[in-house]
N, CA, C and O of each residue as an XYZ file, in Angstrom:
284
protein
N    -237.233    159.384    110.444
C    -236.238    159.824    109.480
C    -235.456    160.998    110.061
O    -236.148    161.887    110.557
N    -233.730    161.199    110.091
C    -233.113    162.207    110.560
C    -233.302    163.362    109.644
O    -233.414    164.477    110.154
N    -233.355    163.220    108.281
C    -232.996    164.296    107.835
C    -233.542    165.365    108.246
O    -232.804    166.284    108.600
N    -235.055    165.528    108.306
C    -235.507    166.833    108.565
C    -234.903    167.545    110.260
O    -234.930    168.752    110.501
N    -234.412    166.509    111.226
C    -233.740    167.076    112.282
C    -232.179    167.218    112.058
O    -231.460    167.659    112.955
N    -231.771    166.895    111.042
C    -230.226    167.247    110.530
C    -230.460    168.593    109.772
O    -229.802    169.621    109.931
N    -231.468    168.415    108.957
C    -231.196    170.123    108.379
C    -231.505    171.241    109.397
O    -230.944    172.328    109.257
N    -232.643    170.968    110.737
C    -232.590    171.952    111.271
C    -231.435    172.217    112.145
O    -231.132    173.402    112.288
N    -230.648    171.209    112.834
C    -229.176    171.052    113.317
C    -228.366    172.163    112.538
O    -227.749    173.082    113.077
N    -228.483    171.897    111.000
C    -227.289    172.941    110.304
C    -227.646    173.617    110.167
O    -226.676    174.364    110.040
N    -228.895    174.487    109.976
C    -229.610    175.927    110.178
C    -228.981    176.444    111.133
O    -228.161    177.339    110.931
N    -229.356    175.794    112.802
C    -229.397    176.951    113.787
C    -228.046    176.883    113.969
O    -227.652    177.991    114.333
N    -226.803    175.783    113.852
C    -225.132    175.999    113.894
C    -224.581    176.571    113.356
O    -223.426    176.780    113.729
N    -225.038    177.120    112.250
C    -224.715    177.342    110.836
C    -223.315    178.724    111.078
O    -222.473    179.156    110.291
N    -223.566    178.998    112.254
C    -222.577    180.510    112.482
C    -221.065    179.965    113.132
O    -219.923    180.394    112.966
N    -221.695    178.631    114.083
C    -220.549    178.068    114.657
C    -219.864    176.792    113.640
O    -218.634    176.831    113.607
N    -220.369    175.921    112.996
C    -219.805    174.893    112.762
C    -220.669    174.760    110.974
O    -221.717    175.146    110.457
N    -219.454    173.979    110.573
C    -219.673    173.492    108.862
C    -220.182    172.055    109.291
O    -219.454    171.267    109.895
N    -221.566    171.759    108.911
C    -222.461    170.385    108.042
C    -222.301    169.939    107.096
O    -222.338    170.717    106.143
N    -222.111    168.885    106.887
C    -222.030    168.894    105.348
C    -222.880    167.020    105.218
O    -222.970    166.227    106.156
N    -223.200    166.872    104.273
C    -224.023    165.165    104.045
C    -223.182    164.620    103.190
O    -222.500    165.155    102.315
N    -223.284    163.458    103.524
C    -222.336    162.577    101.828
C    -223.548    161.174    101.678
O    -224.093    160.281    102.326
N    -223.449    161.811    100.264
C    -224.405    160.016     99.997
C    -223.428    159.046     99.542
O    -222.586    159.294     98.679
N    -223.531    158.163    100.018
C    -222.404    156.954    100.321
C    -222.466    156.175     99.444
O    -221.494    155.557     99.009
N    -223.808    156.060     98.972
C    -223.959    155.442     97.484
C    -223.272    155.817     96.042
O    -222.887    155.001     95.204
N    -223.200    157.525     95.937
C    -222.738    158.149     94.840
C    -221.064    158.057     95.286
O    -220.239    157.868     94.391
N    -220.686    158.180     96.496
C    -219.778    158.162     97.097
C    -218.915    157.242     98.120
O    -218.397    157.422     99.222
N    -219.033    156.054     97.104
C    -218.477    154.983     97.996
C    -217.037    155.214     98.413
O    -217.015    155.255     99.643
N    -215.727    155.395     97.860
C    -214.439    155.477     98.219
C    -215.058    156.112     99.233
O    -215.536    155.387    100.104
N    -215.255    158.095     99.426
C    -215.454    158.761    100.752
C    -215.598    157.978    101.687
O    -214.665    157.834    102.478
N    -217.189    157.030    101.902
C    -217.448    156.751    102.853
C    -216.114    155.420    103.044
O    -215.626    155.734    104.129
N    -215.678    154.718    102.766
C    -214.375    153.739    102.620
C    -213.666    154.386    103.622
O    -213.703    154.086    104.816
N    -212.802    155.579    102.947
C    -212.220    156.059    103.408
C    -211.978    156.488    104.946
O    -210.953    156.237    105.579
N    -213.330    157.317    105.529
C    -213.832    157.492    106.619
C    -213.981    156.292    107.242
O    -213.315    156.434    108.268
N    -214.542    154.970    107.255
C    -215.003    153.653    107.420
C    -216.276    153.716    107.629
O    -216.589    153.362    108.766
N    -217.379    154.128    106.761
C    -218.682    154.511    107.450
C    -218.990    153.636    106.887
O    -218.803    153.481    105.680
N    -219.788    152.498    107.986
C    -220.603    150.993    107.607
C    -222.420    151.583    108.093
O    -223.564    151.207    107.838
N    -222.218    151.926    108.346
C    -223.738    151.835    108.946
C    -224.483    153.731    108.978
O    -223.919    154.739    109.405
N    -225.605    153.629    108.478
C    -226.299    154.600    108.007
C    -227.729    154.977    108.817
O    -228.756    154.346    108.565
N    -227.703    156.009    109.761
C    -226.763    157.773    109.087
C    -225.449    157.002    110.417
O    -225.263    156.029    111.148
N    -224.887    158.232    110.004
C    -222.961    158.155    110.724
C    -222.963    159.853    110.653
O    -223.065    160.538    109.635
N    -222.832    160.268    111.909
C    -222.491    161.393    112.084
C    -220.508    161.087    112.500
O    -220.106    160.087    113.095
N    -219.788    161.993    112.097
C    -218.473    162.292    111.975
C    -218.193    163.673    112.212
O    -218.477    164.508    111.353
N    -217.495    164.093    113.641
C    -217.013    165.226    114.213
C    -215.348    165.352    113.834
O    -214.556    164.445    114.091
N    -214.909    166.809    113.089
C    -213.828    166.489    113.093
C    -213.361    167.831    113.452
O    -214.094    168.781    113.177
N    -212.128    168.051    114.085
C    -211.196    169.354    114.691
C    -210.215    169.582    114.148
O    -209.358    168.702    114.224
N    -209.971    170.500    113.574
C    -208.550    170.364    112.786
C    -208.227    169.613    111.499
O    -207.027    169.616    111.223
N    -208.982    169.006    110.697
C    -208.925    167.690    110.135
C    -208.860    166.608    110.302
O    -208.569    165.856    109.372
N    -209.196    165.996    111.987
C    -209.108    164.865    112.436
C    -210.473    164.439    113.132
O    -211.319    165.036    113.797
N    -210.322    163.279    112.729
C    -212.045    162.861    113.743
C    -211.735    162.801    114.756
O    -210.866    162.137    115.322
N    -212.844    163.917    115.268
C    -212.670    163.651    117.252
C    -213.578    163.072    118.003
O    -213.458    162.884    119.214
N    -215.062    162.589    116.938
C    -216.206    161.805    117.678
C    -216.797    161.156    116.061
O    -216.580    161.445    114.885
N    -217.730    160.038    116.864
C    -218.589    159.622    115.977
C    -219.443    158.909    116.348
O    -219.047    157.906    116.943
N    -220.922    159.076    116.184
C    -222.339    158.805    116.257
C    -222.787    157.741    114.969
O    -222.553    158.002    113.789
N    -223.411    156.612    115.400
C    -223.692    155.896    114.432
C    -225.309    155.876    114.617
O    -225.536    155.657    115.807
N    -226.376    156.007    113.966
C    -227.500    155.730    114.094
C    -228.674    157.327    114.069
O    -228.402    158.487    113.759
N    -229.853    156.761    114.493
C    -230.731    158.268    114.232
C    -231.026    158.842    115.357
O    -231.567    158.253    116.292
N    -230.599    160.382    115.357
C    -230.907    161.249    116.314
C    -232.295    161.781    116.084
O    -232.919    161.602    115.038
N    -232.769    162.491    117.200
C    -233.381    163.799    117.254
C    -233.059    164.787    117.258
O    -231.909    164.982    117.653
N    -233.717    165.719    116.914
C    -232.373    166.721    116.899
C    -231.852    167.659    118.028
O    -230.809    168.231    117.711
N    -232.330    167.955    119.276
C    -232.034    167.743    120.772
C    -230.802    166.843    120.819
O    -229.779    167.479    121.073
N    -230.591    165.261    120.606
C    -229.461    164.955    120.566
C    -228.792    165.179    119.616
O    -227.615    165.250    119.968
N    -228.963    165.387    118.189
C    -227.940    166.143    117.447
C    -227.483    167.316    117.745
O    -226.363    167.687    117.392
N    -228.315    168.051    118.444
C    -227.427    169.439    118.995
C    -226.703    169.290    119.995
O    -225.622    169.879    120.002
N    -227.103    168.424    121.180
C    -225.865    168.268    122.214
C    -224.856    167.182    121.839
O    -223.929    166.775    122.539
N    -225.165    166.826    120.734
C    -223.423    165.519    120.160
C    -223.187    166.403    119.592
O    -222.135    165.926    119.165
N    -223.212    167.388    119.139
C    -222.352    168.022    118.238
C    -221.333    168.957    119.011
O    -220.106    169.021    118.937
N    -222.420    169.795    119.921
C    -221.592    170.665    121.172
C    -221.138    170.236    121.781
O    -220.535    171.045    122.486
N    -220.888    168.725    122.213
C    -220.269    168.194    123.314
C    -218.672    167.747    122.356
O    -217.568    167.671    122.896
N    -218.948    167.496    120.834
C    -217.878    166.510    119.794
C    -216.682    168.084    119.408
O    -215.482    167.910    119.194
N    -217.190    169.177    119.399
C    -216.187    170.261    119.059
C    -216.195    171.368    119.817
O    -215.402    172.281    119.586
């Protein structure tokens, strides 16, 4: 399961970069919108634009270097 390596991801970033989760269920348009088919979906964005995206479950070692490598 990612979550417990996603929350520690937004702990230790927490100074450099905004996390945020969407449940896709409560929030179907969002995820529409974005096109998120497949669960988890990490989404990097710069400026307001997506500049990467990760489909599937990390560790959180690779959630910390996709994230530093995506902004």
């Amino acid at each position: 399961m990612m979550a417990p390596a996603y929350e520690q991801a937004a702990q230790r970033l927490a100074s450099e970069v905004r996390i945020a989760k969407l449940n896709t269920e409560e929030e179907p348009d969002i995820a529409g919108r974005f096109g998120i088919r497949g669960i988890p979906t990490m989404i990097a964005f710069r400026g307001g634009h997506e500049v990467a995206r990760q489909s599937g479950a990390m560790d959180l070692p690779r959630i910390l270097s996709w994230i530093k490598a995506s902004v």
